[in-house]
C-alpha positions as CSV (number, residue, x, y, z in Angstrom):
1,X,133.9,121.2,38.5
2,X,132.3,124.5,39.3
3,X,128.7,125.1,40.4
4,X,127.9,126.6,37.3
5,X,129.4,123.7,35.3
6,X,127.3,121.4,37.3
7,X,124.5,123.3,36.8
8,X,125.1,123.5,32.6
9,X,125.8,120.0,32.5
10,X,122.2,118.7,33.4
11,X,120.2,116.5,31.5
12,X,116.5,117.2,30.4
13,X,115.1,115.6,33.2
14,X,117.3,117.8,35.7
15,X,114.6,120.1,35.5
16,X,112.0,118.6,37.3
17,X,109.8,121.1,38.5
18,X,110.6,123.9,36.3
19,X,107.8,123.3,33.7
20,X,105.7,125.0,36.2
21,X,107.7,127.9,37.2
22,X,103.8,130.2,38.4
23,X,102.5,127.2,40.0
24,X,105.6,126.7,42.1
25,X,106.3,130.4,42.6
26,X,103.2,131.2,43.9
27,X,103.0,128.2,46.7
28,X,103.2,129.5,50.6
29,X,105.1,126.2,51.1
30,X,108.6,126.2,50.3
31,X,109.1,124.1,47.1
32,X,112.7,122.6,46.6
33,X,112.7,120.7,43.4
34,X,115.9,118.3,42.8
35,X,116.9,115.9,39.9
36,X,118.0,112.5,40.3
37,X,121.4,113.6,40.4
38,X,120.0,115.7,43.7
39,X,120.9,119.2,42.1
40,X,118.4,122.0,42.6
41,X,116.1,122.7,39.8
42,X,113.2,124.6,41.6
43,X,113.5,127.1,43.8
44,X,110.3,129.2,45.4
45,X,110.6,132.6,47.0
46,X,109.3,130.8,50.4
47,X,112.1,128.4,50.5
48,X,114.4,131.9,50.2
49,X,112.2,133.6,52.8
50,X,113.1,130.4,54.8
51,X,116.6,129.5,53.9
52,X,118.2,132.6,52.9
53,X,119.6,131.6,49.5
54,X,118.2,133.2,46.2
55,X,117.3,131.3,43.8
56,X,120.3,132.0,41.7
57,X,122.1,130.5,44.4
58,X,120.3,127.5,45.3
59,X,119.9,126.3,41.1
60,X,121.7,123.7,39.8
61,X,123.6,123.2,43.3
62,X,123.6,119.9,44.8
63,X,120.7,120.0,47.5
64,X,122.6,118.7,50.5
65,X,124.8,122.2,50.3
66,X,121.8,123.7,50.7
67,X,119.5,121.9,52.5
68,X,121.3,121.0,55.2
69,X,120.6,119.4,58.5
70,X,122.0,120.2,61.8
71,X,122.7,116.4,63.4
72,X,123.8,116.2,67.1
73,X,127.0,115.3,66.1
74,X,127.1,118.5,63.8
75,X,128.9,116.3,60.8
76,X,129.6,118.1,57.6
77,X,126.4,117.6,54.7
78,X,126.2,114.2,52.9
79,X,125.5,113.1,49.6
80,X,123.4,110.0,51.6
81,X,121.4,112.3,53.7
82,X,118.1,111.4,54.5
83,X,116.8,114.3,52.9
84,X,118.0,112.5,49.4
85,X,116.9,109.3,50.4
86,X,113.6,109.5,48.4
87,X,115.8,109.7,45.0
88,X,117.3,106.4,46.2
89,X,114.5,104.4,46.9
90,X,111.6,106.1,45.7
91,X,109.9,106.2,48.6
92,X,108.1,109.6,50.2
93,X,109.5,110.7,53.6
94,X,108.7,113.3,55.9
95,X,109.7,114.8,59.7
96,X,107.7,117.0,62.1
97,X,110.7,119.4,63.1
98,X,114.5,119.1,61.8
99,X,116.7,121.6,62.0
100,X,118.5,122.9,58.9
101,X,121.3,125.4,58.8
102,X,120.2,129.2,57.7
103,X,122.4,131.1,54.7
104,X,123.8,133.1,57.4
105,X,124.3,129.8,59.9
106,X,121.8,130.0,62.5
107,X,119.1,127.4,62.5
108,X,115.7,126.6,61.6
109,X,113.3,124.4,62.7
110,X,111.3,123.3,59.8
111,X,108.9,120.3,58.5
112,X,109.4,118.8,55.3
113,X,108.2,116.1,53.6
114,X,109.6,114.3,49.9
115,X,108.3,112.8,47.5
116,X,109.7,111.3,44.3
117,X,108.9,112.1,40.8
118,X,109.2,109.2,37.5
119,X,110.4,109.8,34.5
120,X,107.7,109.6,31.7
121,X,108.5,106.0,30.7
122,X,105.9,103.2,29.5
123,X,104.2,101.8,32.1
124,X,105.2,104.7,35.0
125,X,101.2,106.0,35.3
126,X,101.3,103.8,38.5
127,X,103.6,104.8,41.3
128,X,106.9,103.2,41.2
129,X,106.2,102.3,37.9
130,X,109.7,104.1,36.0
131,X,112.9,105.7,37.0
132,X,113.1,108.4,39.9
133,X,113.6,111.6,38.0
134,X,113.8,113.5,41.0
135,X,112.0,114.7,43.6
136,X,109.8,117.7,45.2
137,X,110.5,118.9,49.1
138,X,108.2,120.7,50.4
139,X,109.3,122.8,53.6
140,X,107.1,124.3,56.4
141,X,108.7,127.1,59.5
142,X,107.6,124.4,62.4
143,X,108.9,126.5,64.9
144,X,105.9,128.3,65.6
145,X,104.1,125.4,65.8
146,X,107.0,123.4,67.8
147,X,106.5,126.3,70.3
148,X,102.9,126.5,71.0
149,X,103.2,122.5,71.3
150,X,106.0,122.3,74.0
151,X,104.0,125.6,75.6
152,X,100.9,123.0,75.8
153,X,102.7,120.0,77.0
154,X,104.5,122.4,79.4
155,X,101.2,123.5,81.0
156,X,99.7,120.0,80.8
157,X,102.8,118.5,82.9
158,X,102.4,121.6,85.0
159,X,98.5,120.7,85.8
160,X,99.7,117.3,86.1
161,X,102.0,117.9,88.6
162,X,100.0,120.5,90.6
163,X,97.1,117.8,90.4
164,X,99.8,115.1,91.7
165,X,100.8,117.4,94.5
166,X,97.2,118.6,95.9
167,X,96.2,115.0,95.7
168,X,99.7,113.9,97.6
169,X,98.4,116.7,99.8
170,X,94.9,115.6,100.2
171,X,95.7,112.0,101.3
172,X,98.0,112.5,103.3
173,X,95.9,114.9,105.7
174,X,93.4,112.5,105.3
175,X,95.2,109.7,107.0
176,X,97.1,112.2,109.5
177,X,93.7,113.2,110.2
178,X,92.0,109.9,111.3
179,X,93.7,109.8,114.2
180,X,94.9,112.0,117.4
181,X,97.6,109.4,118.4
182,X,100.8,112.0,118.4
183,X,103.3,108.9,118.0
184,X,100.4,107.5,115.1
185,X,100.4,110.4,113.1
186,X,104.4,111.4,112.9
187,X,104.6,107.5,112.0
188,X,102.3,108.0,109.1
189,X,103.8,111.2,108.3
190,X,107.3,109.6,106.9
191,X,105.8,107.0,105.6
192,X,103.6,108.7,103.4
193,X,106.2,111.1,102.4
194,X,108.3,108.7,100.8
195,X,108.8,107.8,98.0
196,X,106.6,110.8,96.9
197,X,108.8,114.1,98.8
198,X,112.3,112.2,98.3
199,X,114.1,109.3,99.6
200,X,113.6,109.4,103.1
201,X,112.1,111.4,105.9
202,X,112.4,112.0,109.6
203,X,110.3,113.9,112.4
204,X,112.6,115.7,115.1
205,X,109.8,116.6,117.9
206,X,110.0,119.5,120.7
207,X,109.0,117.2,124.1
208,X,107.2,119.5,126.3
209,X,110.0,119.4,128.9
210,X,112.5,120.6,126.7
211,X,113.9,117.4,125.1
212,X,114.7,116.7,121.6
213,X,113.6,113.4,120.1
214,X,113.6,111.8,116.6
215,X,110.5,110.1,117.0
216,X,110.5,108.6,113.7
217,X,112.3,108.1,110.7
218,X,112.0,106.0,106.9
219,X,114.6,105.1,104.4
220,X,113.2,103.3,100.7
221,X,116.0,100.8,101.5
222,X,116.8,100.7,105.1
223,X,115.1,98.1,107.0
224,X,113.1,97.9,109.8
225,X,115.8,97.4,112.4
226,X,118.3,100.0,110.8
227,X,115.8,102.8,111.4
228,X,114.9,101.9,114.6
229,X,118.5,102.7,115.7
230,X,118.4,106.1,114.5
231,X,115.7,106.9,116.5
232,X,115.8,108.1,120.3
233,X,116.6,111.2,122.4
234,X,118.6,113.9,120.7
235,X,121.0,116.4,122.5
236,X,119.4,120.0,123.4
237,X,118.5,123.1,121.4
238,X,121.3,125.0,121.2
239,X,120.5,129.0,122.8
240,X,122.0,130.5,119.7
241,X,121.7,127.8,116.9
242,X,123.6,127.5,113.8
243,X,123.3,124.4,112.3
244,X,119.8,123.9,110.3
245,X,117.7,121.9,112.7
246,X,118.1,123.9,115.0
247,X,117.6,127.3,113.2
248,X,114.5,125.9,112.0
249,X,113.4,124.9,115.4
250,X,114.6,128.1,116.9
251,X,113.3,130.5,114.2
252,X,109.9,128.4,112.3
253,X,111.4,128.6,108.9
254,X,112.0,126.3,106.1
255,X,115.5,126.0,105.0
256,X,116.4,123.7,101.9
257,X,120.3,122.5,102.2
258,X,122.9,120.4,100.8
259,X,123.6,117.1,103.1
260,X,127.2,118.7,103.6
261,X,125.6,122.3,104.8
262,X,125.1,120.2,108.5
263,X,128.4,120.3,109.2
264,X,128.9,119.5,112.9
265,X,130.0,122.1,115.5
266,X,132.0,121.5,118.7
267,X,129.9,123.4,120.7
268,X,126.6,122.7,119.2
269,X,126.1,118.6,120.1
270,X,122.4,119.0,117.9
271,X,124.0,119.9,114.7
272,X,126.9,116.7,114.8
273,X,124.2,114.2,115.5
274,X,122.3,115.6,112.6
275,X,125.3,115.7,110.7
276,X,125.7,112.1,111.5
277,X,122.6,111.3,110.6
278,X,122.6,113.3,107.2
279,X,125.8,110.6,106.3
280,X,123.6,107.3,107.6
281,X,121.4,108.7,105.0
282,X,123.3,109.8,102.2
283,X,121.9,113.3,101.5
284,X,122.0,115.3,98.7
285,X,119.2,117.5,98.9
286,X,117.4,118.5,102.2
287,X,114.6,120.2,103.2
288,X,113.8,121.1,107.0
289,X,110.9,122.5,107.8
290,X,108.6,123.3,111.0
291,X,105.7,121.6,112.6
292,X,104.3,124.2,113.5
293,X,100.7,125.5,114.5
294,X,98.8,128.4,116.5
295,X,102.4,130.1,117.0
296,X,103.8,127.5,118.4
297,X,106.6,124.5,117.3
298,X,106.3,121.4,117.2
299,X,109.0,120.4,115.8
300,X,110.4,119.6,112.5
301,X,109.7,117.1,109.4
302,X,113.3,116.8,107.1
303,X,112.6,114.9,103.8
304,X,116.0,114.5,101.2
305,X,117.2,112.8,98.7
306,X,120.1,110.3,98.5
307,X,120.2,110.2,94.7
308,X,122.2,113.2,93.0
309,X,120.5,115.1,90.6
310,X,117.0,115.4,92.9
311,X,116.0,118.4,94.7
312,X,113.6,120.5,96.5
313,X,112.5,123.7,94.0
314,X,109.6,126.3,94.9
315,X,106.7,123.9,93.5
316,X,108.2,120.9,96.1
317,X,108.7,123.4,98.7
318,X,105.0,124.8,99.0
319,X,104.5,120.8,99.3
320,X,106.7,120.3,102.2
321,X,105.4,123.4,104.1
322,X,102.0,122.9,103.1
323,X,102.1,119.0,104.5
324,X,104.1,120.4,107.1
325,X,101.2,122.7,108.2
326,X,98.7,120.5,108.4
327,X,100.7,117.9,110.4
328,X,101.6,120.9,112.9
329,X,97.5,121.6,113.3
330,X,96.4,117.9,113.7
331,X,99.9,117.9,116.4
332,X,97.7,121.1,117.8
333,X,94.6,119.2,118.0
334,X,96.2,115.7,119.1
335,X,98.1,117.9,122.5
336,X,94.4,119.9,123.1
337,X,92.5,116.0,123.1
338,X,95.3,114.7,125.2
339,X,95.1,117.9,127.6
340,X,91.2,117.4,127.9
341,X,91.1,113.7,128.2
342,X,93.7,113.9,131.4
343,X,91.8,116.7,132.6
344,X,88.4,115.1,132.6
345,X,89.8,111.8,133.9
346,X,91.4,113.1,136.6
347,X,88.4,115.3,137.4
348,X,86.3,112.0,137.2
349,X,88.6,109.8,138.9
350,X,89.1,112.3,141.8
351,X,85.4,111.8,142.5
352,X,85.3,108.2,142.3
353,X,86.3,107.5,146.3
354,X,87.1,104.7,148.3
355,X,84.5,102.3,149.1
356,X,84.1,101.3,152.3
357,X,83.6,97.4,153.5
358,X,80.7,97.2,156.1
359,X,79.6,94.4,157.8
360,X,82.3,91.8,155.6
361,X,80.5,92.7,152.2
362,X,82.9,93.1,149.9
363,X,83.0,96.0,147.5
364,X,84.8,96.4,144.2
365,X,84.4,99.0,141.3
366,X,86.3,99.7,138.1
367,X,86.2,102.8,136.0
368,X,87.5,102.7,131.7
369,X,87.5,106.3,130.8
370,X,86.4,106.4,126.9
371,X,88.9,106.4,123.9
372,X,87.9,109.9,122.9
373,X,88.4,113.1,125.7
374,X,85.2,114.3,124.2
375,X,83.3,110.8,125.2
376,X,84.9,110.7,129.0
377,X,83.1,112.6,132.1
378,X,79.6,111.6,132.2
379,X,79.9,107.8,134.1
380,X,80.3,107.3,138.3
381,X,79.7,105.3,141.4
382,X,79.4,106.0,144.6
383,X,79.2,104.0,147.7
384,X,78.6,105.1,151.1
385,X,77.4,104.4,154.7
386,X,73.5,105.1,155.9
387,X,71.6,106.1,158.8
388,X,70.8,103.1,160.7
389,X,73.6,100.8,159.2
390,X,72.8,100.4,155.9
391,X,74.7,100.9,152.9
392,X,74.2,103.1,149.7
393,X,75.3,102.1,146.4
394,X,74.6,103.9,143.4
395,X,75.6,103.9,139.8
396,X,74.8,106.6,137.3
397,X,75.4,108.4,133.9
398,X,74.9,111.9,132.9
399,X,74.0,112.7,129.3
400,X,77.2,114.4,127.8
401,X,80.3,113.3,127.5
402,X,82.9,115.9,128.0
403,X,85.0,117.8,131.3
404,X,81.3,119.9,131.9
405,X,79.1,116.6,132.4
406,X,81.6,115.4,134.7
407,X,81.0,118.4,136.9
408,X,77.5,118.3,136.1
409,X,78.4,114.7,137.4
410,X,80.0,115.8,140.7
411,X,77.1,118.0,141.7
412,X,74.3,115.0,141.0
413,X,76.6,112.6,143.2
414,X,76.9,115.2,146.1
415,X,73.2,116.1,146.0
416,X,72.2,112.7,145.8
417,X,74.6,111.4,148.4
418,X,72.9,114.1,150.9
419,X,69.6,113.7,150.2
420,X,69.7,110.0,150.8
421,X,72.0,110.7,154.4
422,X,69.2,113.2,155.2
423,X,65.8,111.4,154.3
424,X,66.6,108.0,155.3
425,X,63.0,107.0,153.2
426,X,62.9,104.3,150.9
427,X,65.2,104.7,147.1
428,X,62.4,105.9,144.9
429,X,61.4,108.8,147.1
430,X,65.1,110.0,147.2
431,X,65.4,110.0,143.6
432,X,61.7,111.9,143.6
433,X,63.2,114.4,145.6
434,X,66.7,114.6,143.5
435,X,64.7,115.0,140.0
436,X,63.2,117.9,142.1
437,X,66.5,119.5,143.3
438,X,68.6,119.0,140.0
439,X,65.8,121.0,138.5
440,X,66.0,123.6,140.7
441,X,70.0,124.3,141.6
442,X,71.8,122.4,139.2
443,X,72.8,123.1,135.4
444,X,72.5,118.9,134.4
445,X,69.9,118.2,132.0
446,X,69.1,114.4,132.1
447,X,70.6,111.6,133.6
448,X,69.9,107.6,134.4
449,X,70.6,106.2,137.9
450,X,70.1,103.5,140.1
451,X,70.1,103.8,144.3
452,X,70.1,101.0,146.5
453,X,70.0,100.6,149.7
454,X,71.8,96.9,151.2
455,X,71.1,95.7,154.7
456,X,71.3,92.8,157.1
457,X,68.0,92.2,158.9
458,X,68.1,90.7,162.4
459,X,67.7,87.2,161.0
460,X,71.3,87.5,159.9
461,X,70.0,88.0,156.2
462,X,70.6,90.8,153.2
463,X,67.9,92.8,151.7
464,X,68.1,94.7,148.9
465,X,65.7,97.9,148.1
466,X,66.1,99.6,144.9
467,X,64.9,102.0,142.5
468,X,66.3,102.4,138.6
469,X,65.8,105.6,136.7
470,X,66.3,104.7,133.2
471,X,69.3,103.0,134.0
472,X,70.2,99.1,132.3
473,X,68.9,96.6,135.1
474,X,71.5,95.6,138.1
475,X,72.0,91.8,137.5
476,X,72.1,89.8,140.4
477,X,74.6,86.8,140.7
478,X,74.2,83.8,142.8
479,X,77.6,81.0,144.1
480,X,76.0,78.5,141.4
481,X,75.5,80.8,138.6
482,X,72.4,81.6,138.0
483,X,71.8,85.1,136.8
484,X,68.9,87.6,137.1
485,X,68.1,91.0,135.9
486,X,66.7,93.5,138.2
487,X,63.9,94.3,135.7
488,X,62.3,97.1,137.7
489,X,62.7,100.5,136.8
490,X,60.9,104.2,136.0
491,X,62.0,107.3,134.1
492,X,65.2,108.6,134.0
493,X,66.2,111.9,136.0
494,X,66.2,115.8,135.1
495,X,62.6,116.7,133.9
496,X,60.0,115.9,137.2
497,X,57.2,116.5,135.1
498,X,57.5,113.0,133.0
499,X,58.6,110.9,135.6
500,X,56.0,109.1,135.8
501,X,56.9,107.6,139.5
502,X,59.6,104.8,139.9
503,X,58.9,101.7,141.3
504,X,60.9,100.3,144.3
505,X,62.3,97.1,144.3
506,X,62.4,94.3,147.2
507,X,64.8,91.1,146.8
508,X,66.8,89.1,149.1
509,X,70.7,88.7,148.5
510,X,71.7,84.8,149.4
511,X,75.2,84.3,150.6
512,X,78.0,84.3,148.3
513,X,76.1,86.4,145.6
514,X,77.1,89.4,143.6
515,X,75.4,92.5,143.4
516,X,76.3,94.0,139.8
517,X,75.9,98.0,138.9
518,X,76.9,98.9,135.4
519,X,76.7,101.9,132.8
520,X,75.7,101.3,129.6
521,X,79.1,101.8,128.0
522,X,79.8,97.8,129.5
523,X,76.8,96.7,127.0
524,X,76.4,98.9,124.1
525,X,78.7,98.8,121.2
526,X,78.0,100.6,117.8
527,X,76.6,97.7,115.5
528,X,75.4,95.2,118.3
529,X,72.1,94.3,119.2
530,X,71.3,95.2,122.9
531,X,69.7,91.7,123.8
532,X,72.6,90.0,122.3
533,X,74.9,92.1,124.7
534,X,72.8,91.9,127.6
535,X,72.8,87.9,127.5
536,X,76.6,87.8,126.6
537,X,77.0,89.8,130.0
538,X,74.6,87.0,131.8
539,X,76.8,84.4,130.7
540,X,79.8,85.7,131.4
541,X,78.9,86.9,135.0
542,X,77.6,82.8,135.2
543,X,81.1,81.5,134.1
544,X,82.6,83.8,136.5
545,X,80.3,83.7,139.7
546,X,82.4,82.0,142.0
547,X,85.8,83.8,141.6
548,X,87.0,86.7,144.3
549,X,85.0,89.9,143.7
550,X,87.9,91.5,142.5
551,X,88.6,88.9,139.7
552,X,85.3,88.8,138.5
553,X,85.2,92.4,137.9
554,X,88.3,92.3,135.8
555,X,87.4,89.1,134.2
556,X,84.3,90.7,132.8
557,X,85.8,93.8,131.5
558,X,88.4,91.5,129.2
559,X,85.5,89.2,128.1
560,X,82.9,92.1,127.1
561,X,85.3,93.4,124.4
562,X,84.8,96.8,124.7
563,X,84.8,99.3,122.4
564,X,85.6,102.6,123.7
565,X,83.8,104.6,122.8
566,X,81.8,105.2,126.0
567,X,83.8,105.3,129.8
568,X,82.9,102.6,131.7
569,X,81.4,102.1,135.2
570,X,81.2,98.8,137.3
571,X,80.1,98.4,140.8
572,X,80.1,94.9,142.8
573,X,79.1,94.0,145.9
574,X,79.5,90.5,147.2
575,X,77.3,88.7,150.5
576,X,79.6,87.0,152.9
577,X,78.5,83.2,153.6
């Protein structure tokens, strides 16, 4: 039958929607009207504007040759197509966005909805109520709309991804950042970076003597052990590299590579045991880039995928260099703290002599430098013959912690070392005469001290005299353990004008005692009470008061639990019998 036979042989109610022809003509909808046959019986100038077809061609056609959706399997139009379903079941349907096929064959995005219209038969007033007659589609262009939606979830996944990465970013420096441990923070490093930058991660690191070293390395499914035999010393940079470690240790730039792109050279050991390494791994995607900070390399963080189909694009690039950066700066800071911790330790150290052992005492002393460089170089003691056979002790602590307070430290120890040789008068009036002299050639500000002096008088006994300038209290020892602060004391050194004058102390030492000197940094821990660490000290020192000199002073250090975060200073002295 022809189209136009079709269209002559309807029946009345084949012309649903034509008993309005203005109303439907004048929608800004396209309006498809179709009988319950699903031929065309309405046709508005939007559905042409939309479509393509006239209205002489779309009449009396059957709808699906019209209206037709493009399906992913691109199958020919069918009379059961959901488009026609509403004549079947009566029930309105709609989609956001389908795609039908244009008049001239390219396609349109459009939303539509259906909805069924009942023949005028006794009790039909209520939906459902009579036969479908038919049905009005109503079509909207969703393009547009489609367009400005994917535009919005575009930018949204874009924010969401930029906030992803910047908070990826932020965490991680925080971590790397809470610590100057080199071998700490390359440890976090890979760990942090996967899963998040791919599927493992490995840190190749410059040694300052010219070495190579993977110093560490992560895998989402190797274990423990397996990673542990991938790290270790690597073979030397190359002079003229090739391979992509090495150009990116040689030259400071990122490269982003295929796992195959490391393919080994026989004169370039480097780039096989990366190579080798790349395989271990199963890469796909790579990314090198340096460690790098104040124009200088580090070395290198490489992060890759195992899984096909990942990579490394501008956005995850930026991300890698940008965590790379940071890493290379807190490397920076990590090699300046270690530089300045072993400068002002050796520095202090170098002026901590030998003590001497007159007249069978027995001398010990112990020095902890602090945890931090910036805390070490402020704590000493000295010990040292006198005129007239006595011997000096002293223990002190310059305010500052850093490589100038222990040279400020140095010139206190030397002063006060001469001035006590040279005035051979009784402890407080050498520290008188130091305040005096510090103020006058020296660049310290304030510091706490205390200077004894130990000798045997011609009963065969010891004496001690002693003055304390702001220092904690010497505590002496005795063989059965009883314990005794030294409680006198004045102000401490550096501004004669509040001194206030220092008291001198008198005591005799009985045999087999212990003489204790100690800076604060044995007692004072953040978050402790002072008392409490004072008597924790007494009872230690009690437990401990008959072991060799030597013992005792190590014995304390491990029972104090120290904190670090002050250097620490002991001084013993212990009576022959």
């Amino acid at each position: 039958m022809s189209d136009q036979e079709e269209q002559m042989s309807g029946q009345p109610h084949d012309r649903v929607g034509a008993e309005h022809p203005g109303l439907v003509e004048a929608m800004n909808s396209a309006i498809v009207a179709v009988s319950a046959s699903g031929r065309v019986t309405a046709w508005n100038p939007w559905a042409r504007h939309l479509l393509g077809y006239t209205s002489e061609e779309a009449l009396g056609r059957p709808v699906e040759r019209i209206l037709h959706r493009v399906t992913e399997d691109d199958l020919p139009p069918r009379p059961d197509c959901r488009i026609l379903r509403v004549l079947r079941t009566g029930v309105p349907d709609h989609a956001d966005g389908d795609s039908f096929t244009h008049r001239d064959g390219h396609a349109v995005t459009l939303a539509w909805s259906s909805a069924p219209v009942y023949a005028d038969e006794p009790g039909a007033e209520e939906r459902g109520g009579g036969a479908v007659a038919g049905a009005v589609i109503v079509l909207q262009d969703a393009a547009e709309r489609l367009r400005i939606e994917r535009e919005q979830h575009d930018r949204m996944e874009q924010a969401r991804r930029a906030n992803s990465r910047l908070a990826l970013v932020a965490e991680i420096t925080t971590v790397l950042s809470s610590t100057l441990d080199e071998n700490e923070v390359l440890r976090r490093l890979v760990r942090l970076s996967v899963p998040a930058l791919g599927d493992w991660a490995e840190v190749d690191l410059l040694i300052p003597d010219g070495r190579i070293e993977r110093v560490a390395a992560t895998h989402r499914e190797l274990s423990p052990a397996d990673i542990a035999r991938l790290e270790g010393p690597l073979p030397p940079l190359p002079r003229s590299p090739r391979g992509p470690l090495a150009r990116v240790l040689h030259d400071g730039t990122t490269l982003v590579i295929s796992g195959d792109d490391a393919r080994p050279y026989s004169d370039e050991p480097l780039t096989a045991a990366q190579h080798e390494f790349f395989q271990t791994m199963d890469a796909h995607s790579v990314i090198i880039t340096p460690l790098a900070a104040r124009g200088e390399t580090y070395g290198a963080l490489t992060v890759g995928y195992s899984r096909p189909g990942h990579g490394y694009g501008p956005d995850e690039r930026l991300v890698v260099e940008d965590i790379a950066r940071r890493t290379g700066l807190v490397l920076s800071n990590a090699r300046l703290y270690t530089t300045q911790r072993n400068t002002a330790e050796a520095m202090q150290r170098s002026l901590l002599t030998p003590l001497p052992q007159p007249d069978d005492l027995q001398l010990q002393a112990r020095y902890l430098p602090a945890a931090q460089a910036s805390w070490v170089g402020g704590d000493w003691y000295d010990a040292f013959p006198l005129a007239g056979g006595a011997t000096g002790l002293v223990i002190g602590d310059i305010m500052g912690h850093d490589l100038h307070a222990a040279s400020r430290m140095a010139q206190v120890r030397n002063m006060l070392r001469a001035l006590a040789w040279d005035l051979a008068a009784p402890p407080s009036t050498v520290l008188e005469r130091l305040d005096a002299v510090m103020d006058a050639v020296s660049d310290a500000e304030l510091a706490t001290a205390v200077f004894a002096r130990v000798e045997k008088t011609a009963a065969g006994s010891w004496h001690l005299r002693w003055c304390n300038a702001g220092h904690p209290p010497p505590l002496l020892i005795t063989y059965d353990g009883t314990t005794t602060f030294l409680e006198e004391h004045g102000m401490l050194l550096g501004n004669p004008g509040l001194t206030g004058g220092r008291p001198d102390g008198i005591c005799e030492l009985p045999a087999l005692s212990t003489l204790l000197l100690y800076t604060d940094g044995l007692i004072e821990t953040r978050g402790t009470d002072l008392t409490d660490s004072l008597t924790g000290l007494r009872r230690h020192s009690a437990h401990l008061a008959r072991l060799p000199v030597a013992a005792l002073c190590d014995q304390l250090l491990k029972r104090m639990e120290l904190s670090g975060e002050d250097d620490v200073a002991l001084l013993a002295l212990r009576v022959p019998a």
